[in-house]
N, C-alpha and C positions, 0 to 999 in steps of 0.2 A: 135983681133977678131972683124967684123962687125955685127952687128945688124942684124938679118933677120927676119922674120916672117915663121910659118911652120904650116901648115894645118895638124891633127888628129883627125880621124876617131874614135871611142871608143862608147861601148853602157854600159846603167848602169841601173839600176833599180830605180825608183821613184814611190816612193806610193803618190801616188794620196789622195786626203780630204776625199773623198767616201771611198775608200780600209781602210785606217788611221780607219775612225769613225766602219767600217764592221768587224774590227779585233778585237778593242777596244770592243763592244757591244757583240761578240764573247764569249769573256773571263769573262764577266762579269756575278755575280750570278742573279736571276730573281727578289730578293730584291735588287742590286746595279741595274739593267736595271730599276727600275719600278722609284729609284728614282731618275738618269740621265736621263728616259724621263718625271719625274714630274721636273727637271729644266729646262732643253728644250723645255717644254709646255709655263714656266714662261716666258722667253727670246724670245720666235716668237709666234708671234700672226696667224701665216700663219697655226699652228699645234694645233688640237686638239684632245679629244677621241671622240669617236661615243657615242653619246647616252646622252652628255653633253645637257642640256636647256636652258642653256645661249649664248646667241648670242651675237656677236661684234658690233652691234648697237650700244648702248652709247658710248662704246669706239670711234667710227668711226666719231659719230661726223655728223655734217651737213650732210654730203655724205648719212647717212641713213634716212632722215628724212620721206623718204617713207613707210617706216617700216617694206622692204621686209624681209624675214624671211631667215636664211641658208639654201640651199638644203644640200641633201647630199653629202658627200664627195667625193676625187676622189679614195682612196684607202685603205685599213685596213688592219693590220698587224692580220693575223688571227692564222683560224691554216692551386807490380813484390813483385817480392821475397818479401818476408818479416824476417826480422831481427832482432832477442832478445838474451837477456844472462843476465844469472844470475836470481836475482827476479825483476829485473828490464820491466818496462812495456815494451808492442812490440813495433813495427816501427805501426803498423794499431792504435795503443793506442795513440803515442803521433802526428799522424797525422800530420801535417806540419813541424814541428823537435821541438826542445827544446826554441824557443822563447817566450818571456813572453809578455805579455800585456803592453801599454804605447808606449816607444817610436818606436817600431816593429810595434805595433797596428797602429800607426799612416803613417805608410811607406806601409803598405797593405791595408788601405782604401784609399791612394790616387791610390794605383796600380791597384782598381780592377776596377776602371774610365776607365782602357787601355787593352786591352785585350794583350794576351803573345804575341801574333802574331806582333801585330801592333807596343810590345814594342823591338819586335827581328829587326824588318825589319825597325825601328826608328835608330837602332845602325848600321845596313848593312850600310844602306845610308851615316853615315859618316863616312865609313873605306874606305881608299886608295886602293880601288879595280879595276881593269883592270876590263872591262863589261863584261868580262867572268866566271870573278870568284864572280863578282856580282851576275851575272844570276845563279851560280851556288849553291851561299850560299845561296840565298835568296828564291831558290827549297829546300832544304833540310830546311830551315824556317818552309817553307806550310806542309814537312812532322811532323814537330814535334807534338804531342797529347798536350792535354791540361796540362798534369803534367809537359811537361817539356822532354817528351822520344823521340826521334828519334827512330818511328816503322819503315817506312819505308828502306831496303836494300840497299846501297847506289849506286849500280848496276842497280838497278828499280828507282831509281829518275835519274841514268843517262840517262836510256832509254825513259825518256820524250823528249830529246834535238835531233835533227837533226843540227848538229854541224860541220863546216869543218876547221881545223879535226876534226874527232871524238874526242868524250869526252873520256879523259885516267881516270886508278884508282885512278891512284897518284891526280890526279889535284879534284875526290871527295876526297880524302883523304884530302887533303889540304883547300877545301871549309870547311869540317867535323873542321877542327882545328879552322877556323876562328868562325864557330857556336860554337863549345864548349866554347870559348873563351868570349862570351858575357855574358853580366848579365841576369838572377840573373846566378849565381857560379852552377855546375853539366843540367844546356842545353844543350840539344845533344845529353845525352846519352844515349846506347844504351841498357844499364841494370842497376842495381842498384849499385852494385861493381862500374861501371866504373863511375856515379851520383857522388857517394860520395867520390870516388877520384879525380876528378873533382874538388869539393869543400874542401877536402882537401889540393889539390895542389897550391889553390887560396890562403890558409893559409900563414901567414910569415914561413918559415923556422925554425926560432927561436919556436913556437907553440909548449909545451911539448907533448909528445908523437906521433905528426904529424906523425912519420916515419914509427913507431910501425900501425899505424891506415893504413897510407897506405896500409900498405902490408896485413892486415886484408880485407880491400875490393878487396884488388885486388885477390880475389879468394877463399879464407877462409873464407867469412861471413856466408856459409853453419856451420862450424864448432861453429863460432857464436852463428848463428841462434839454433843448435843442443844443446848448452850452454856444449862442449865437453872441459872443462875448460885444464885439461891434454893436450889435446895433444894439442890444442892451443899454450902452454906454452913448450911443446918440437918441434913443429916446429919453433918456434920465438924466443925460448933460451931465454924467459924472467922471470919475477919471477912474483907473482900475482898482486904487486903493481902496475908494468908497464901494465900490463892486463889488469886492471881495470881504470886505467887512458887513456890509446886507448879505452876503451869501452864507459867511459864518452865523452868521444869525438866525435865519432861516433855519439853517443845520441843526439850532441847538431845539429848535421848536417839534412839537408833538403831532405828530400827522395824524395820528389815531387815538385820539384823548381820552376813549374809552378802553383802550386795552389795556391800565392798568388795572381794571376793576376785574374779578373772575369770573366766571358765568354760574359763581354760586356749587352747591353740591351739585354731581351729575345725576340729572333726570330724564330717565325715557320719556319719551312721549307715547301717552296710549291714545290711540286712533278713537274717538268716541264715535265712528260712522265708517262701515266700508260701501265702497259702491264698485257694481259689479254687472258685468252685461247680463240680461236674462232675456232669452226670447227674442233680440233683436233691440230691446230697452235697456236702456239706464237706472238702475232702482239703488235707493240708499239705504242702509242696515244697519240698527243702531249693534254697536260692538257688545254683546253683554261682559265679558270681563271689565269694561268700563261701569258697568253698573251698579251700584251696592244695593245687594238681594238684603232689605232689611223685614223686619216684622215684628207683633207686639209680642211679649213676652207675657206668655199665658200663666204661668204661675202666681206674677205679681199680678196679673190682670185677674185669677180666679181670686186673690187676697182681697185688692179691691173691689170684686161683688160681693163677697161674704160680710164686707163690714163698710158700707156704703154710708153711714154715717158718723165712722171717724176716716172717712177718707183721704181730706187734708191736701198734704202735700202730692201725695199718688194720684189724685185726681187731675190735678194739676199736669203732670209730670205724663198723664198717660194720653190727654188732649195732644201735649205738644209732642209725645211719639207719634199721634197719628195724623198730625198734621206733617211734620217729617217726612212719611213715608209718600202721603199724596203731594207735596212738592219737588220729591226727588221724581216721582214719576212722570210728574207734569213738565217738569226738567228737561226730562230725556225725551217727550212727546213731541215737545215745542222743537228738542233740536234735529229730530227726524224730521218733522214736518218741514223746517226751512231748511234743512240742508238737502231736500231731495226737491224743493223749486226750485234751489240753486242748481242743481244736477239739468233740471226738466229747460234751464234755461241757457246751462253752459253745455250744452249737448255735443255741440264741434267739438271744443277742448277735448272732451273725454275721445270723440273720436279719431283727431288730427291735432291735438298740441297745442299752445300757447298762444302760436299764429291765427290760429280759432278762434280765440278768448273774443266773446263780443261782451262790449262797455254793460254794466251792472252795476245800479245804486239802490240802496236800503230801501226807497222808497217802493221800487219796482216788487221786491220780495216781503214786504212789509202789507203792501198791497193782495199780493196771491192767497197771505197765509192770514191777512185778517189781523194782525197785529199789528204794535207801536212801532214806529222809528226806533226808538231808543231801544226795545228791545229786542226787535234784528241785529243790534251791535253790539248788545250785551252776548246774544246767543251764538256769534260769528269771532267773538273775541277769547281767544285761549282755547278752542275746540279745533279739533282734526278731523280729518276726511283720509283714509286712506282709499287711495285709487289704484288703476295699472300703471297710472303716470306716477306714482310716488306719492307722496304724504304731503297735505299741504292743511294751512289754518283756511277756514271757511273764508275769512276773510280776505284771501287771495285773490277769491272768485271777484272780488267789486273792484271796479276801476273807473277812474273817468274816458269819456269819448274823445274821439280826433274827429272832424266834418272830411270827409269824403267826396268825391266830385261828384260821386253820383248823387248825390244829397243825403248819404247815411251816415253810419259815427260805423268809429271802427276804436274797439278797445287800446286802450296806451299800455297794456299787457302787452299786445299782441305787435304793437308798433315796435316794443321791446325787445320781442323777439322776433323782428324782421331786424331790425338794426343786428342783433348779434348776429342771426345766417350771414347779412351783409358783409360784417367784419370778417366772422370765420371764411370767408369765400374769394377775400378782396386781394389784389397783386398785392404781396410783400413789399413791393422795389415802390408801389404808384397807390399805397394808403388810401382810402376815401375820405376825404374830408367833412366836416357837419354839412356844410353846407351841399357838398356831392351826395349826401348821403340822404338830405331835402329833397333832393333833386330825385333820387333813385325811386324813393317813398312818393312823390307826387307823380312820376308817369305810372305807378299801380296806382294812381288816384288815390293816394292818402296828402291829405292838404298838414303840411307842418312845419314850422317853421326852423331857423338852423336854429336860434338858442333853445327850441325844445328837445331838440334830436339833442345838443350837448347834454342836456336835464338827464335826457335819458341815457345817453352815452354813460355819464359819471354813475346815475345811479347802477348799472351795471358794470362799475370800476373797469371799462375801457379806456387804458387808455387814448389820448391824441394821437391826429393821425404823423406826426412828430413822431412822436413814441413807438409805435409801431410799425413806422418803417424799418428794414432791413436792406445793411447795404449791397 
């Protein structure tokens, strides 16, 4: 074989410094923006806010000994269940599980330095994952609440990704393994039963009673919970002894495996968007205290015209001030624009409540506003809305559909909050059951099945209709 050379043709995609920082700044909440542009203030001298009284004068040196003063700038970024038996306390009594003070004591004051988040996605980062399944554990991460529960459906955390191929079940199934999987023991999961077998599966093998306990949460902790000590002991074919040692057991385990972690220093949330009737209309408004009013710093910017040929590092330095400024604005552009077709589309909500909510995916609002998948879920992720209903993350607004008899979809928000009217409304003495409560949901013509309604039940820590009966 000789040697040749061969000329190809090929086109690829490269992001550019500007797209890189525009995506980056995108994604970021308005306490991470405010304080990557309080470091980038630090680091270039070319950037400042409006409204600052300190000038670059001393720093400047000879060059100012005129004492001119800065003009203004060239541009501003404007605008669950609960579980007991016997006389033994509940699951709400001994709150975090059976731990005692001392050496435990000392293992959750150093955890609650790390918030659960930071300490999930500290453990992603070193597991041998293809970027795929990175990207994919590390979504189902952001879904999980602060005890420790994976609320989110793992169908609607797929439907964040614009993926080629599409994102499969199996492969969130398999992200889902990798999160359960990390410490602390029951992360991930999606109710309490599956928490605590979780944490019991993490047990050795050898653990008296482990097996007996298993199968107790895995679907019987209602019977538990009910202290139905019989038939406990005829479905399990056990005698009291063993009963009561799976019950010890259970006891000593962690129903909320994120509450030892702290929710970090305390942070307001600044609303980046109020919406507000006008006219008869719904209109959204970007917040300006959410905004950083920045601009160039005209002093070092008159330094580098006067000497434009040892420019150097300030030239440098004054490109990426004002690239800064035009992607903090494009920032706040993007997030008016889709948070007010979210408004233009959740129009009931705003006017009648939750029960309103009709079903909303990425693609629908990604569509209106001319933009990517991926960054509708960038721009809906860590941003607020404050409304007359209260304060909610953009990402509120999206949910998936229920088929309806009429042949429409009807929001799992709103199914949500038909379930809880239900409950708040139901005889104390004659509880509604999941599957009564199927029932209730399907003559309003909502089609759904009874393990949905529990899905939903749990994720709004209702308890069973056990549980809440009163004698």
């Amino acid at each position: 074989m000789k040697p040749h050379l061969q000329l190809k043709l090929g086109q690829h995609l490269t992001l550019t410094p500007q797209l890189q920082q525009s995506i980056r700044l995108l994604q970021l909440s308005t306490l991470e923006l405010n304080q990557e542009i309080g470091q980038l203030l630090q680091d270039n001298p070319l950037l400042e806010r409006e409204g600052e009284e300190e000038t670059a004068a001393e720093a400047a040196g000879p060059e100012m000994a005129t004492g001119q003063a800065p003009a203004a700038g060239e541009a501003a970024a404007e605008p669950e269940a609960s579980a007991a038996a016997q006389e033994e306390p509940d699951w709400n009594d001994y709150g975090a599980g059976g731990a005692e003070d001392g050496e435990e004591g000392g293992l959750q004051a150093a955890a609650a330095s790390t918030t659960l988040r930071e300490h999930l996605l500290a453990q992603v980062a070193l597991l041998p994952l293809s970027a795929r399944d990175r990207a994919l554990t590390s979504a189902l991460v952001e879904a999980v609440n602060e005890d420790g529960y994976l609320e989110q459906p793992l169908a609607e955390v797929a439907a964040g990704f614009e993926a080629d191929p599409p994102i499969e079940p199996e492969e969130m199934e398999v992200a889902l393994r990798y999160l359960q999987n990390l410490e602390p023991a029951g992360v991930g999961a999606r109710n309490l039963g599956e928490c605590l077998g979780l944490q019991l599966k993490a047990l050795p093998e050898s653990t008296p009673s482990r097996g007996t306990a298993l199968r107790i949460a895995d679907g019987l902790l209602d019977l538990l919970a009910a202290r139905d000590v019989g038939k406990l002991k005829k479905v399990l074919h056990i005698d009291d002894a063993e009963l009561r040692a799976a019950r010890q057991l259970i006891l000593t385990l962690n129903p909320k495996p994120g509450a030892q972690f702290g929710p970090g220093d305390t942070q307001y949330v600044i609303p980046d968007v109020y919406v507000r009737k006008y006219k008869g209309a719904w209109l959204a408004s970007l917040n300006p205290d959410a905004m950083p009013r920045l601009r160039i710093n005209r002093v070092y910017a008159d330094i580098l015209a006067r000497h434009r040929d040892h420019a150097g590092q300030l030239a440098s330095q004054l490109q990426e001030a004002r690239w800064l400024i035009k992607n903090v604005q494009q920032r706040f552009d993007t997030i008016l624009r889709v948070s007010q077709a979210i408004v233009d589309r959740q129009r009931s909500f705003f006017e009648h409540g939750e029960v309103a909510m009709r079903p909303l995916v990425l693609r629908e609002i990604a569509e209106a506003v001319d933009l990517h998948e991926s960054t509708i879920s960038r721009v809906t992720n860590q941003k607020y809305m404050m409304t007359p209903r209260g304060l909610y993350e953009l990402k509120y607004f999206f949910g998936s559909h229920v088929a309806t008899e009429a042949g429409g979809a009807c929001s799992s928000t709103a199914i949500r909050a038909l379930i809880k009217q239900l409950v708040a409304s139901e005889d104390a003495k004659k509880p509604l059951s999941d599957g009564q409560l199927a029932e209730v949901l399907a003559r309003q013509g909502i089609v759904v099945a009874r393990r949905t309604v529990a899905k939903y039940r749990e994720s709004l820590h209702i308890p069973t209709a056990n549980m809440r009966k009163s004698a």
